[in-house]
C-alpha positions as CSV (number, residue, x, y, z in Angstrom):
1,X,0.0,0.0,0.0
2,X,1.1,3.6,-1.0
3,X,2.3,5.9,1.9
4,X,0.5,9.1,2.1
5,X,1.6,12.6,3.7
6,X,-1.7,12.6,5.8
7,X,-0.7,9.1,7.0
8,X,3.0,10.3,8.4
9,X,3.1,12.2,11.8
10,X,3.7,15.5,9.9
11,X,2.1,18.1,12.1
12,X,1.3,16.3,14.7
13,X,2.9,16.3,18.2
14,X,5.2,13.2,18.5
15,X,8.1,12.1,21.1
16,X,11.6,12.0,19.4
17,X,13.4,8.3,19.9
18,X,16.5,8.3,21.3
19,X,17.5,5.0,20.3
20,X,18.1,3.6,17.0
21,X,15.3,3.0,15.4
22,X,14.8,2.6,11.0
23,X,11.3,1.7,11.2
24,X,10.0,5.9,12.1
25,X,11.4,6.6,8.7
26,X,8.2,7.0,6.6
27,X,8.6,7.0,2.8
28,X,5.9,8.6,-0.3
29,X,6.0,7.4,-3.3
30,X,7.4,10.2,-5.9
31,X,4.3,8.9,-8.5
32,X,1.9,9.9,-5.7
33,X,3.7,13.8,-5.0
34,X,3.4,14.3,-9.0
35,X,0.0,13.4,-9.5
36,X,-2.1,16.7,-11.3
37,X,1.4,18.5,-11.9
38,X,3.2,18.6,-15.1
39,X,5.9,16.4,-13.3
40,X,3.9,13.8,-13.3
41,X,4.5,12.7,-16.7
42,X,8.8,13.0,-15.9
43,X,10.7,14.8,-18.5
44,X,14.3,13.4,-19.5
45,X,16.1,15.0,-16.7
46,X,18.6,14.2,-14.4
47,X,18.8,15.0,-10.6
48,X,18.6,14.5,-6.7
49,X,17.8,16.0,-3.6
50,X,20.6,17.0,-1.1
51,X,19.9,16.8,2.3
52,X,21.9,18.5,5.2
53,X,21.6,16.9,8.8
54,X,23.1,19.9,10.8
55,X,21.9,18.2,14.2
56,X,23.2,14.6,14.0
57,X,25.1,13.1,17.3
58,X,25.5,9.1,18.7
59,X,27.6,7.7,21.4
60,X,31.2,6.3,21.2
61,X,32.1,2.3,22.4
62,X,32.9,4.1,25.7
63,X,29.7,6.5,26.1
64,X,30.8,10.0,24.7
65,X,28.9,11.8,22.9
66,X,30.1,12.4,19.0
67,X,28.5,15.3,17.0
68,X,28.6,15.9,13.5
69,X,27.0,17.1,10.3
70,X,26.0,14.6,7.4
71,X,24.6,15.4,4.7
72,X,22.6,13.3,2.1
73,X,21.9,12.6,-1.5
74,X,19.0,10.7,-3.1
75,X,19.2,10.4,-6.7
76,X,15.5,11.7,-8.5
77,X,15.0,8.5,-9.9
78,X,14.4,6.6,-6.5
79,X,11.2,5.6,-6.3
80,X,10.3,7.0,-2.6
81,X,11.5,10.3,-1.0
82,X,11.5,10.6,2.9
83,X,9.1,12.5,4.6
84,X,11.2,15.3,6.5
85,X,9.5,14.6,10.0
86,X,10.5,11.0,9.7
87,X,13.8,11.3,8.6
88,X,14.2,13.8,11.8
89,X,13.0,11.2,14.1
90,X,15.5,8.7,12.5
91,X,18.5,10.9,12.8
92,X,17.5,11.4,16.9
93,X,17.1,8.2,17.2
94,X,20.8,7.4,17.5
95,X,21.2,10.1,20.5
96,X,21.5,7.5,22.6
97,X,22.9,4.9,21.1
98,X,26.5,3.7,21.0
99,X,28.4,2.4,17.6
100,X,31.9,1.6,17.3
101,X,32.9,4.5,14.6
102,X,31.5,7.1,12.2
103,X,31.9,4.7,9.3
104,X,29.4,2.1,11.2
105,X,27.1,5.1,11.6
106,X,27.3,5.8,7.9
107,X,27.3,2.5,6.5
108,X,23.7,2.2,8.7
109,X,22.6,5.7,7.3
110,X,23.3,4.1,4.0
111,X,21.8,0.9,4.0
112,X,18.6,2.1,6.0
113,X,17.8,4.9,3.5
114,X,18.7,3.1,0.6
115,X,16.2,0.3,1.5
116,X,13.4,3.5,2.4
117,X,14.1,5.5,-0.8
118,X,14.1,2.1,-3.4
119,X,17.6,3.3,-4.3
120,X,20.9,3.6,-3.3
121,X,21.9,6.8,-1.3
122,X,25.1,9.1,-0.8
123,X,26.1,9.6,2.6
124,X,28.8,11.8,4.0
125,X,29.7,12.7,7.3
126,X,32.2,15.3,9.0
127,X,32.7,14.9,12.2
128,X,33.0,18.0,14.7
129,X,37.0,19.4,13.9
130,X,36.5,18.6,10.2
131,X,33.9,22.0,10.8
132,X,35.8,24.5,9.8
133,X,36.0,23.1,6.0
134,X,32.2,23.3,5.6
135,X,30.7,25.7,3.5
136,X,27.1,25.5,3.4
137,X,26.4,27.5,-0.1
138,X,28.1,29.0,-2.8
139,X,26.4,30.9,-4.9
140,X,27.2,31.7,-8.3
141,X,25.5,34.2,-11.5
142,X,23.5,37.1,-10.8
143,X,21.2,37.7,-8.4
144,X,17.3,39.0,-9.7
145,X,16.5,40.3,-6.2
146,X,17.6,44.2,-6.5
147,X,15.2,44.7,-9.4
148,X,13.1,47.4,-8.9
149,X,9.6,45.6,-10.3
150,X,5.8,45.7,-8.9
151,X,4.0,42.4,-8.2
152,X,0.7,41.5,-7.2
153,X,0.4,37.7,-7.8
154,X,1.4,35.3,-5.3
155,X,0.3,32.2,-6.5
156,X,2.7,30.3,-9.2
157,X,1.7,31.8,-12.9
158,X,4.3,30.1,-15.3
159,X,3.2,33.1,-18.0
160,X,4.5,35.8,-15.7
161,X,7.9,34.4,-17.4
162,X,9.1,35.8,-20.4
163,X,12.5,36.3,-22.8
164,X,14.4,39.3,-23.5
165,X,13.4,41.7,-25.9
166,X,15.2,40.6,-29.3
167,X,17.1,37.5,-27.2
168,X,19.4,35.9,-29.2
169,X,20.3,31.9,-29.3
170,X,23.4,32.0,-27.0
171,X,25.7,28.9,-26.2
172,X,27.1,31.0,-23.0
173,X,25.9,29.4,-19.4
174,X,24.0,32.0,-17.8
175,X,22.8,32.1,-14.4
176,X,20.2,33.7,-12.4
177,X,19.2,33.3,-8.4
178,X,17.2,34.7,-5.9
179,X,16.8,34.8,-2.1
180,X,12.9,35.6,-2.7
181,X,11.3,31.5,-2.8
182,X,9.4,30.7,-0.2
183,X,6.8,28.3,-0.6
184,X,4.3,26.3,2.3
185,X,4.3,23.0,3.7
186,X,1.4,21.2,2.1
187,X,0.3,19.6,5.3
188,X,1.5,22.0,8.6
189,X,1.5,25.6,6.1
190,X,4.5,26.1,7.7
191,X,6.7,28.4,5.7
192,X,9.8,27.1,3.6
193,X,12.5,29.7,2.8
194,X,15.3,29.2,0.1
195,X,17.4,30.4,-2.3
196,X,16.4,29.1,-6.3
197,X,19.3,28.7,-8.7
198,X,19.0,28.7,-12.6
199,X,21.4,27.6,-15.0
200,X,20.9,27.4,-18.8
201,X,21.7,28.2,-22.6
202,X,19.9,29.3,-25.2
203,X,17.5,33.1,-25.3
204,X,18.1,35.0,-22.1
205,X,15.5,34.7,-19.9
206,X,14.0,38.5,-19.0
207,X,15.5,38.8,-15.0
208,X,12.3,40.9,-13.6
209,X,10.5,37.9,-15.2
210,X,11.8,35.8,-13.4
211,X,11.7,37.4,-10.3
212,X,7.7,37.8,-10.3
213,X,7.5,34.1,-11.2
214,X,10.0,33.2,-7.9
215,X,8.1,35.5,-6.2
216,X,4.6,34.3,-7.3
217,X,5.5,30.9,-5.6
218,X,4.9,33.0,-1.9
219,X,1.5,31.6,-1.4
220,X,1.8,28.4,-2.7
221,X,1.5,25.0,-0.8
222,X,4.2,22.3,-2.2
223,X,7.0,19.8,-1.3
224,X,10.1,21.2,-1.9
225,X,11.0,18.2,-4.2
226,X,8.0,19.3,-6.7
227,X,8.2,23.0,-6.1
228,X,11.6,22.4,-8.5
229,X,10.0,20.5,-10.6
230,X,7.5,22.5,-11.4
231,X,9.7,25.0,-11.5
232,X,11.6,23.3,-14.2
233,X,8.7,22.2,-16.2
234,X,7.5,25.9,-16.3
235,X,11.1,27.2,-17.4
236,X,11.4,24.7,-20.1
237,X,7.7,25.3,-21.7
238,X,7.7,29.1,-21.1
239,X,11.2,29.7,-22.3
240,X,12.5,27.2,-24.3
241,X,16.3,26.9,-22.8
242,X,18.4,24.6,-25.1
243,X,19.9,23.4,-22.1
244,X,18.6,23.6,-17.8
245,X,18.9,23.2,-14.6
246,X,17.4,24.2,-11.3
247,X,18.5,23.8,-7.8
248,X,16.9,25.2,-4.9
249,X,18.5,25.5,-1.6
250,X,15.9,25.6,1.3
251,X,17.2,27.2,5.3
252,X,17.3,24.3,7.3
253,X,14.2,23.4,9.7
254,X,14.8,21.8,13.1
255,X,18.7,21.1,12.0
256,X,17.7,19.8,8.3
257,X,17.6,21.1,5.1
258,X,16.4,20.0,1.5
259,X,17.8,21.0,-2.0
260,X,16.4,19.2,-4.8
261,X,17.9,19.6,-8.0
262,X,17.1,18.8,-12.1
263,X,19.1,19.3,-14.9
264,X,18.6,18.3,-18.7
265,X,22.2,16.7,-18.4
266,X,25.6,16.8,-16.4
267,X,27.4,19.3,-18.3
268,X,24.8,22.0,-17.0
269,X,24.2,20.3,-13.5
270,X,24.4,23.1,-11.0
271,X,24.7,20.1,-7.6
C-alpha cells in the first residue's frame, strides 16, 4: 500500500526516539507527489535531492557523545523520498545509542535509507573538527532580487515568465538566483525559505520575469521536491532553454535542510 503525507506524523505532536530506530522513517511514493502536476508525466532529466543533517550526534564504544554534520543525496530517480518529519526522528534516534565509529554510523545511514528511498543513497559525514571546512552554499550568477519591479500575484503563474526583448540563441551558461522563494508546507502551512538557482543556454530569460514568477511561488503549498519540478517544467515550456537546470537550496528546519535539483544533463548540472 502507497504511503500518504496525511498518514506520516507530519504536524502532529510526537516524542523523538532516542534510540536507533529505522522503522520511524516513513517513505511517499514520488508517482503519488506528482500526480495533477506537469511532473507527473517526468521529462528526461537528471537530478537528486541534497539533504543537510546539521543536528546529527550518537555515542562512542565508551559512552561519549560524537556530534557531526551529514549530509545526504537521493538520486530523483528513487522511487520514494523521505518525509522530512521522519527522517528527523530517525537521525534522533541514534542520540542515545553507541556504535563503534562514524563509518558504522554511515554505512547504517546508507543501508537504512537506501532500502526507504528504493535506491541507493550518498552519505557523508564530518565529524566535529572537520567543521571549519564546511561551507554550506556558494552561490554563483546574478542575483534577480535588487530589481526594482511591482508584483501582485502570489500564487505560481508560469506566464508571468518571459524572454528578453530581441534574445538571441546563445551557447554562454548563464545564471540567475534569488533569495525571494518561499513556498508552504502542504500539510503544517509552515513556511519554507530558500534560495532558487537557474542555469541554462539558449534566449536570455528576461531577470524581472523571473523574479515575479519566484516570487509568485509565496503563497503556494508544495514539497520542496516538486516545487523544482515545477519550477523546471515551467522554465522549459515558457522559455524554451536549449539546455537547464534548477537547484533550490531551502534554510534548514529543526537542523535539516532539502535541496532538490534537475538538470537536462551533467554538463549544465548546478549540484
Amino acid at each position: 500500500m502507497t504511503n500518504k503525507v496525511t498518514d506520516s506524523k507530519l504536524g502532529q505532536a510526537t516524542q523523538y526516539p532516542d534510540q536507533y530506530d529505522p522503522s520511524v522513517l516513513f517513505p511517499i511514493a514520488r508517482t503519488e507527489t506528482r500526480k495533477g502536476s506537469q511532473a507527473e508525466n517526468t521529462p528526461t532529466w537528471i537530478g537528486g535531492d541534497i539533504w543537510t543533517a546539521f543536528e546529527i550526534s550518537w555515542l562512542d564504544s565508551k559512552g561519549k557523545p560524537i556530534v557531526a554534520i551529514a549530509s545526504f543525496e537521493f538520486p530523483q530517480t528513487n522511487d520514494y523520498l523521505i518525509e522530512s518529519k521522519s527522517f528527523k526522528l530517525y537521525l534522533n534516534s541514534f542520540n542515545q545509542s553507541k556504535f563503534n565509529s562514524a563509518e558504522e554510523v554511515s554505512a547504517r545511514l546508507i543501508e537504512d535509507l537506501s532500502k526507504a528511498s528504493g535506491g541507493t543513497v550518498r552519505v557523508e559525514i564530518r565529524l566535529s573538527h572537520e567543521w571549519n571546512n564546511c561551507q554550506v552554499i556558494s552561490i554563483p550568477g546574478s542575483s534577480v532580487d535588487e530589481l526594482e519591479v511591482e508584483i501582485d500575484c502570489y500564487e505560481p503563474n508560469p506566464a508571468l515568465l518571459g524572454l528578453k526583448d530581441d534574445a538571441e540563441e546563445s551557447e554562454q551558461v548563464n545564471i540567475l538566483y534569488s533569495n525571494l522563494l518561499k513556498s508552504n508546507c502542504p500539510v503544517t502551512d509552515q513556511p519554507d525559505w530558500g534560495t532558487v538557482i537557474v542555469a541554462y543556454k539558449g534566449k536570455t530569460i528576461d531577470p524581472a520575469a523571473f523574479l515575479k514568477y519566484i516570487v509568485s511561488y509565496r503563497q503556494h503549498n508544495g514539497f520542496h521536491e516538486l516545487c523544482v519540478e515545477e519550477i523546471y517544467c515551467d522554465l522549459l515550456k515558457q522559455c524554451a532553454p536549449k539546455e537547464l537546470a534548477v537547484m533550490a537550496r531551502y534554510t534548514r528546519r529543526g537542523g535539516l535542510d532539502i535541496n532538490p535539483w534537475r538538470a537536462s544533463g551533467e554538463e549544465i548540472a548546478l549540484s
